[in-house]
GUMI-447748 format. One record per residue: residue in one letter; x, y, z of N, C-alpha, C, O in turn. Coordinates in steps of 0.2 Angstrom, whole numbers, plus 5000, padded with zeros to 4 digits. Atoms other than C-alpha are relative to their C-alpha. Layout:
AXYZXYZXYZXYZ
...
END
This chain:
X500249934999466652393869499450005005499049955006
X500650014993465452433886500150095001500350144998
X500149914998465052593893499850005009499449965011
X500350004994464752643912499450035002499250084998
X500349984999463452683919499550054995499150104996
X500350005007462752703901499250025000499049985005
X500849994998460752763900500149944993500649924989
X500350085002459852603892500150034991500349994986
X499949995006459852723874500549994995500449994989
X499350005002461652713872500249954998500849944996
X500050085001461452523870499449994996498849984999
X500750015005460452503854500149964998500649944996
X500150075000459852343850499650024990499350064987
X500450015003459152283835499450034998499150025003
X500649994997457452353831499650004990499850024985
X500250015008456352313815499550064997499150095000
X500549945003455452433805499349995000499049944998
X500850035001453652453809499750054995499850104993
X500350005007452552453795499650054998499350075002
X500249955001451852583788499150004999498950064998
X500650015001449952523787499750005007499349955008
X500150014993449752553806499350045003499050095001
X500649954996448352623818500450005008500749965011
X499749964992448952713835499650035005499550095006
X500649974996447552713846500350045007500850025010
X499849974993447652833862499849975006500049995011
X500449994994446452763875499849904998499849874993
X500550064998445652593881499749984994499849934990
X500750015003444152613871500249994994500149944991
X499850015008445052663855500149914999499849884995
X500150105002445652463856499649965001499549914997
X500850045003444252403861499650004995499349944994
X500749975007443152463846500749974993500449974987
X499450035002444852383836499949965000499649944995
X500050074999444852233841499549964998499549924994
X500750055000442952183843499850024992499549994988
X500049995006443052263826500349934996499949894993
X499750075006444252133817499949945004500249905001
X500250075000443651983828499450004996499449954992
X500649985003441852033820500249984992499849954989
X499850015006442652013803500649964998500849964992
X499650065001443951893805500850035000501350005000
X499349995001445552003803500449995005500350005011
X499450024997447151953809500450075001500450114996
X499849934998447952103820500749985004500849935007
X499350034997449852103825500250085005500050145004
X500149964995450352213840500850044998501250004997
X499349945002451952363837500050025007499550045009
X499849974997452952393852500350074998500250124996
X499349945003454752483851500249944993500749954990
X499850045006454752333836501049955002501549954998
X499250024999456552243845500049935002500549905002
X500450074998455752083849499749964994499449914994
X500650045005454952053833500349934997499949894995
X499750075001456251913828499849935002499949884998
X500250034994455551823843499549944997499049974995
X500650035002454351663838500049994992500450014988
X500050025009453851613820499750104997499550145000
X500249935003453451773807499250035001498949974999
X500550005002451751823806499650054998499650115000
X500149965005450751893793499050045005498550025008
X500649964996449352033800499650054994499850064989
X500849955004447552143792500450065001500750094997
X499949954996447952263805500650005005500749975010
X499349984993449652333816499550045005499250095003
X499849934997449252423830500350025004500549975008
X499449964998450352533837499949985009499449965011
X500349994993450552543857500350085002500250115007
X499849944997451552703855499450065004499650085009
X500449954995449852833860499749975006499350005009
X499950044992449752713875500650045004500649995007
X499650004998451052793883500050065007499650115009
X499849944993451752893899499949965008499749915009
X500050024993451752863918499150015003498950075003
X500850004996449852843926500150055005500050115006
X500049994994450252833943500749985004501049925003
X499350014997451852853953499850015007499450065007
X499950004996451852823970500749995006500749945010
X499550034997453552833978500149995007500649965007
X500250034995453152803995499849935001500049905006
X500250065002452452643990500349954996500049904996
X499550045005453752583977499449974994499349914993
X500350035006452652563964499550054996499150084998
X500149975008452252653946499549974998499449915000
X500450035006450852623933500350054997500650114998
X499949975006451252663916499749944992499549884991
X500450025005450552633901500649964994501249964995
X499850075005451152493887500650054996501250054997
X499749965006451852603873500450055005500450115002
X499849954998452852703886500949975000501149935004
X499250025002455052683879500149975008499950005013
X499749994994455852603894500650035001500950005006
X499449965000457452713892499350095004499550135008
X500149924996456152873898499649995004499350045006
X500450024993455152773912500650005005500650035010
X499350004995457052723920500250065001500350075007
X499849934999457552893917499650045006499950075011
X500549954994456052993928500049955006500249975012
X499850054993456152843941500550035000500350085000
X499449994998458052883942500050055000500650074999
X500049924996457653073947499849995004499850055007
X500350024994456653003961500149935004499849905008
X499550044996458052893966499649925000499849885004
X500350075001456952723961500349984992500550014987
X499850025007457152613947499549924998499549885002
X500450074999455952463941500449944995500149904992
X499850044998457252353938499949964991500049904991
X500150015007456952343916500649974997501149975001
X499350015006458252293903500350065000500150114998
X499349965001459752383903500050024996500150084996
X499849985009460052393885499349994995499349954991
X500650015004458252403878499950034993499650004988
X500149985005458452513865499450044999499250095002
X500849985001456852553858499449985004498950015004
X500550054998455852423868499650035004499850085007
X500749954994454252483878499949955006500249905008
X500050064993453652403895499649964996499649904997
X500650065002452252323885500349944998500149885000
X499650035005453452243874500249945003500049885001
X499650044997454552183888499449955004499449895003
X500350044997453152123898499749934995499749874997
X500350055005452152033882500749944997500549884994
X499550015002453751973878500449945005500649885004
X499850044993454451913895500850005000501149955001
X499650004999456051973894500150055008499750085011
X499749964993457152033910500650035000501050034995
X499349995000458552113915500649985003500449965008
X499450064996460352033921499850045005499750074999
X500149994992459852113938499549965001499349985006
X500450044998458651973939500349955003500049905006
X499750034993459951893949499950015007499849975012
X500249984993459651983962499350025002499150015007
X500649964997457952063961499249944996498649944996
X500950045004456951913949499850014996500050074995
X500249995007456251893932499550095002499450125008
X500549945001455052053926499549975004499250015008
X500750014999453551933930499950025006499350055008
X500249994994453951943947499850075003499750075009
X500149934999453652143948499450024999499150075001
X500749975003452052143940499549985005499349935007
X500550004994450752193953499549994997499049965000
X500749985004449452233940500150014993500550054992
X500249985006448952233921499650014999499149985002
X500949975005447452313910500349964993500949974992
X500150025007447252223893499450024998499050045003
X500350025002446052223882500149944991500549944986
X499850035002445552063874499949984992499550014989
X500250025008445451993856499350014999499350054995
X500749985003443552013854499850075004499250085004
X500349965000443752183863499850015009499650065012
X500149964991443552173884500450015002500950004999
X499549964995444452273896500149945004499649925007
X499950064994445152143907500450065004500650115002
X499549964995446152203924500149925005499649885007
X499950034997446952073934500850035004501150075002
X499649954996448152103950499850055004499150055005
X500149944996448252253961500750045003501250025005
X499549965001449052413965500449985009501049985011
X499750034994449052333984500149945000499649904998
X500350075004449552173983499549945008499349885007
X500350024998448652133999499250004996498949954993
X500750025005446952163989499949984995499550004991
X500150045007447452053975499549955001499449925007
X500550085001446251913972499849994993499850044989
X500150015005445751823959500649964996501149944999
X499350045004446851733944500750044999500750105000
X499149965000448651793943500350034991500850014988
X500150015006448251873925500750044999500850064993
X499749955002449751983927500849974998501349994994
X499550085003451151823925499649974995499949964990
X500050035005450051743914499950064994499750034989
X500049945006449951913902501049994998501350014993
X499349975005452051903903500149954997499949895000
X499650055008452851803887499250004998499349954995
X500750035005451051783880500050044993499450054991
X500049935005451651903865499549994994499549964989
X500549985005450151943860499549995002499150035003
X500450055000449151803862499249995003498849965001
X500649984996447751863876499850054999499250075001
X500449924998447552033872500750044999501250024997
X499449965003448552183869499850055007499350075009
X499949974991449152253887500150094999500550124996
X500049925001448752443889500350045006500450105006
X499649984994449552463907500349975005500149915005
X499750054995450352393920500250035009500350095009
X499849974994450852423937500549965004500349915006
X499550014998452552383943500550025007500750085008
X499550004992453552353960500850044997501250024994
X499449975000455052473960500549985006500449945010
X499350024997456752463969500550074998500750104993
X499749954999457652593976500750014998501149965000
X499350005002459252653969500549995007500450035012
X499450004995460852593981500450075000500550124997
X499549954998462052683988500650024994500750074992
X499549995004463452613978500149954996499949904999
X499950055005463752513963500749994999501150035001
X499350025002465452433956499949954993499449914993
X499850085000465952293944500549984999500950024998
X499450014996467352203946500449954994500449894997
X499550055006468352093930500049965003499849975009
X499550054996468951933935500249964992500149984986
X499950065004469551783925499649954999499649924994
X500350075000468451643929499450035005499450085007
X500649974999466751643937500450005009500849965009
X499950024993467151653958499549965004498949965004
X500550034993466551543972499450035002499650095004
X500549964998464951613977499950015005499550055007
X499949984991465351613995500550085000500650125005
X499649945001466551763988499550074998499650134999
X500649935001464951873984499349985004499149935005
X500550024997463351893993499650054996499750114997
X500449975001462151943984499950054994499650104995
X499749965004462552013967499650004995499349954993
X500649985006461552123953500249944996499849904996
X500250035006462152003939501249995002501750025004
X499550045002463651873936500149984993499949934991
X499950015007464151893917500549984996501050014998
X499250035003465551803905499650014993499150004992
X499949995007465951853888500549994998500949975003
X499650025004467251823876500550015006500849965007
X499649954999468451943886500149975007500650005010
X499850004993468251863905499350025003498850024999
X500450004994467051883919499950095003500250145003
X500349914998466052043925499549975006499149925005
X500550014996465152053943499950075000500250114999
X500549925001464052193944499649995010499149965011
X500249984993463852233963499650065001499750114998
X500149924998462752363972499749975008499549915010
X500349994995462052393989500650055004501150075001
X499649974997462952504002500750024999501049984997
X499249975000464652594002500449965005500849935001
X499550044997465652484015499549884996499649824995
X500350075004464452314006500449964996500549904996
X499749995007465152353990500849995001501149944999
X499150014999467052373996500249955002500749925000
X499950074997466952214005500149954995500649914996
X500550055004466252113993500750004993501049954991
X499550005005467552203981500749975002501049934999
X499550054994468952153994500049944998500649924995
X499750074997468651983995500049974993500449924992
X500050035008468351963974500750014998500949974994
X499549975004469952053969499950014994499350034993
X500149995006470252073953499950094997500150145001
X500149915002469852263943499550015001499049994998
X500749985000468452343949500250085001500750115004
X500149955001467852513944499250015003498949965006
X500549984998466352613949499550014996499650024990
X500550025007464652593939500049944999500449905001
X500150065003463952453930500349994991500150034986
X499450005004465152403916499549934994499749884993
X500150075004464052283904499950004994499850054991
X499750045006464452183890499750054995499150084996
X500449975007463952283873499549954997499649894998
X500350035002462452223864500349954996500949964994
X499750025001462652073855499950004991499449994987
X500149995008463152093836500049974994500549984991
X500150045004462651983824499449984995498849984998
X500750035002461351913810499649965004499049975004
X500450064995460751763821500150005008500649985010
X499750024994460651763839499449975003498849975002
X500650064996459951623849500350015010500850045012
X499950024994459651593869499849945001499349925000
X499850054998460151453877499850015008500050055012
X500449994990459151433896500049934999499849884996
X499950094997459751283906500050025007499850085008
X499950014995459951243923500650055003501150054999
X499649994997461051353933501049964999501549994997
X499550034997462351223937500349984994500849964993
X499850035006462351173919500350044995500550024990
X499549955003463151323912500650024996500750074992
X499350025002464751273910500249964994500549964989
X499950075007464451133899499750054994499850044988
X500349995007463351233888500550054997500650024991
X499649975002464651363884500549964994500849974989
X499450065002465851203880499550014993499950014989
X500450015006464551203866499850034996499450024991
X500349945005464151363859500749984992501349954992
X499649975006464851403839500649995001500649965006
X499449975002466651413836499850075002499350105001
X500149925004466851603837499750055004499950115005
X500849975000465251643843500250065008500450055013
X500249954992464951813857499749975002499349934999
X500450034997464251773868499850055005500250105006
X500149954988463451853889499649955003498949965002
X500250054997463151713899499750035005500050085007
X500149974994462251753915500049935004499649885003
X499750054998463051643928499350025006499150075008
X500450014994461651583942499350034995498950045000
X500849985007460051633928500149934997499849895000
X499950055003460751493917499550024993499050014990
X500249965007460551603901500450014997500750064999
X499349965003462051623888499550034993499249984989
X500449975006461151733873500949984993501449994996
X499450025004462651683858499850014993499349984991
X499850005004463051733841500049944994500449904996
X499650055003463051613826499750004993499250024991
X500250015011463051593805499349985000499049945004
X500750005004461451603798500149924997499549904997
X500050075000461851413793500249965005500549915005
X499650044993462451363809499449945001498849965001
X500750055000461351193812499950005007500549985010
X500049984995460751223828499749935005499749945012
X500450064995459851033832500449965004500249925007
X499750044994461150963842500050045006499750035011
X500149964992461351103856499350005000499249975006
X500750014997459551113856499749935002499249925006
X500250054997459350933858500449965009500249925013
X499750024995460550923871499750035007499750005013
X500649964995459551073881499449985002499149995008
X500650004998458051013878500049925004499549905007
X499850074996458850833886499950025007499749985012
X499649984995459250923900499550045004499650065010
X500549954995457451013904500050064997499650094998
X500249934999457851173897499750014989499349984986
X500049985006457951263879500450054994500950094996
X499649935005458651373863499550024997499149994993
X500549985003457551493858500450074995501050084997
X499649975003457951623844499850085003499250095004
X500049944997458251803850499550054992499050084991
X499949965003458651883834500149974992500449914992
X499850015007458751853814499349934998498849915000
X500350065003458051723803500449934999501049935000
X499950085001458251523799499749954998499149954999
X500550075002457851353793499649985006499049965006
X500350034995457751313810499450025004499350085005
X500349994997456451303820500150065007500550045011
X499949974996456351463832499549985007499050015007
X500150034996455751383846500249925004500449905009
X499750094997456151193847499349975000498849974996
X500450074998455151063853499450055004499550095009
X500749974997453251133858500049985007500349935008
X499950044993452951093877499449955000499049934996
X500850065001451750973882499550015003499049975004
X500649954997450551103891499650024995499050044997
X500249985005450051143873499150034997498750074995
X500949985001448251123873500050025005499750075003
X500249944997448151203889499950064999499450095001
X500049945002448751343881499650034995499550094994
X500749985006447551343867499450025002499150075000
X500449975000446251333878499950075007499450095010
X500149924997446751493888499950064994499550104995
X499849965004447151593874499250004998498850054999
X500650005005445451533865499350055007498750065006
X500549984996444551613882500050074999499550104999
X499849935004445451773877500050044994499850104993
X500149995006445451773861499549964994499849954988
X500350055002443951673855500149984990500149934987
X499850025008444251703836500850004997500850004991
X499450015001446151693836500250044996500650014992
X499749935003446651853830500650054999500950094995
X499449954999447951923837500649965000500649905000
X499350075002449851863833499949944998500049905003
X500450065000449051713827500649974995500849984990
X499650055001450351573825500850015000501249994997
X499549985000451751653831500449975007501049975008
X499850054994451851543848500349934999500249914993
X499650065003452851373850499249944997498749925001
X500750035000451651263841499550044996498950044997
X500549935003451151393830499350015001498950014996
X500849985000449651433839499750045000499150045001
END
């Protein structure tokens, strides 16, 4: 089941219930005076996006939620300059939508469902066009946080000739949580193409058969390239792949199941991890990412493919559900570095507190 040219609402993803003991600050300040609050007394505070990531890391128990929903809306749009602020709590299904009446688009997850930019950026997820265009981090010109005892940070900038300083706007994506609770961002956009297509095949093609493609995806069902650039680009490209191609982006449905894990290797090792998914299992590989997200029984024991990943350099991390096993794996070996960033952020350890690998 897939949809063309589908708005991101129409592909609804998991999203977990948030809790009803929550605070929904609107401003800055409001989180600051929160924060420096429950550092002052010790409460543990857990952070509510669109709630669709929360599977994501070990569980963890919270004083205080707060909300990022009254964060929300676009700052500042510059389309001249290809680049947007918007605030944390703002859905990305109605950020993509208003950029895509001023023929831009910032290049988010496709099927997000309820997810907010906060979410994706705290989170570090991307979207299969990051074949072509680069993870999320790579878009982030600028973040506002404030941190666990309550400062306004800002690292980055809206020019990136006038950035200087640490690069706080990669080290805030994946940190779900952990430095601060991110109140805006400012992100590189990317002009809508001319023309889109995606093309069926059977098997993944030669890569000298495409130049340049949004996203190379295999499921159960066969092979999908998702082309855009120019109207004679597109036809070439479609030319020389064969196979069925239609107009629009044609991608896989989400994926349906109690348990879903991802599996990130090496590009070139893609092939073999496949060979090893489940029995059964759905799966959406992204060929040249070295990503297949997959399907599997709530008893599925998961320590040899993850052993064989983590042989290999990479990882299994769990998307969605619960388990025995460890959602993460093997901790890295940066680990006390990362202790002693977060502790610069977050001096009394507050926020999502042991929900990183390593339960830190």
């Amino acid at each position: 089941m897939s949809s063309r040219d589908a708005t991101a609402a129409e592909h609804d993803v998991t999203t977990a219930e948030m809790p009803d003991d929550r605070v929904t600050p609107t401003t800055e300040e409001e989180v600051a005076e929160l924060l420096s609050e429950a550092t002052e007394t010790g409460r543990r505070v857990g952070v509510w996006g669109g709630g669709t990531h929360r599977d994501m890391g070990y569980a963890t128990e919270s004083d205080l939620v707060i909300s990022t929903a009254g964060l929300a809306g676009i700052v500042d749009w510059e389309p001249d300059d290809l680049t947007v602020v918007v605030r944390a709590g703002t859905p990305i299904v109605e950020l993509e939508e208003e950029l895509r009446r001023g023929g831009q688009s910032a290049i988010l997850p496709e099927q997000p469902g309820a997810a907010t930019v906060g979410g994706v950026v705290a989170t570090g997820v991307s979207a299969y066009a990051r074949l072509r265009y680069g993870p999320t981090r790579d878009r982030m010109l600028e973040v506002r946080a404030v941190t666990g005892d309550g400062r306004l940070v800002k690292g980055g900038g809206r020019v990136v000739k006038n950035v200087t300083g640490y690069d706080l706007p990669r080290l805030f994506t994946g940190s779900f949580g952990s430095l601060g609770v991110i109140t805006s961002v400012c992100l590189k956009l990317w002009p809508l193409t001319e023309a889109t297509a995606t093309v069926r095949l059977t098997e993944v093609p030669p890569l000298r058969l495409v130049h340049r493609p949004r996203a190379m995806l295999e499921t159960a069902e066969g092979v999908r390239i998702l082309l855009s650039g120019t109207g004679p680009e597109v036809e070439d490209q479609i030319r020389r792949l064969g196979g069925e191609a239609t107009s629009g982006f044609d991608y896989p449905a989400p994926l349906d199941g109690p348990l879903v894990w991802s599996l990130r290797i090496r590009p070139g090792l893609l092939g073999d991890a496949l060979a090893r998914l489940p029995s059964g299992a759905d799966f959406v590989a992204q060929h040249g990412v070295g990503e297949v997200a997959f399907t599997a029984p709530v008893d599925f024991d998961i320590a040899d493919l993850r052993g064989w990943a983590e042989g290999e350099g990479g990882a299994v991390v769990r998307l969605r559900g619960t388990s025995a096993a460890d959602p993460w794996g093997t901790p890295p070996p940066a680990l006390e570095i990362q202790r002693r960033i977060i502790a610069a952020f977050d001096p009394r350890r507050i926020i999502e507190v042991g929900r990183l690998p390593g339960r830190i």
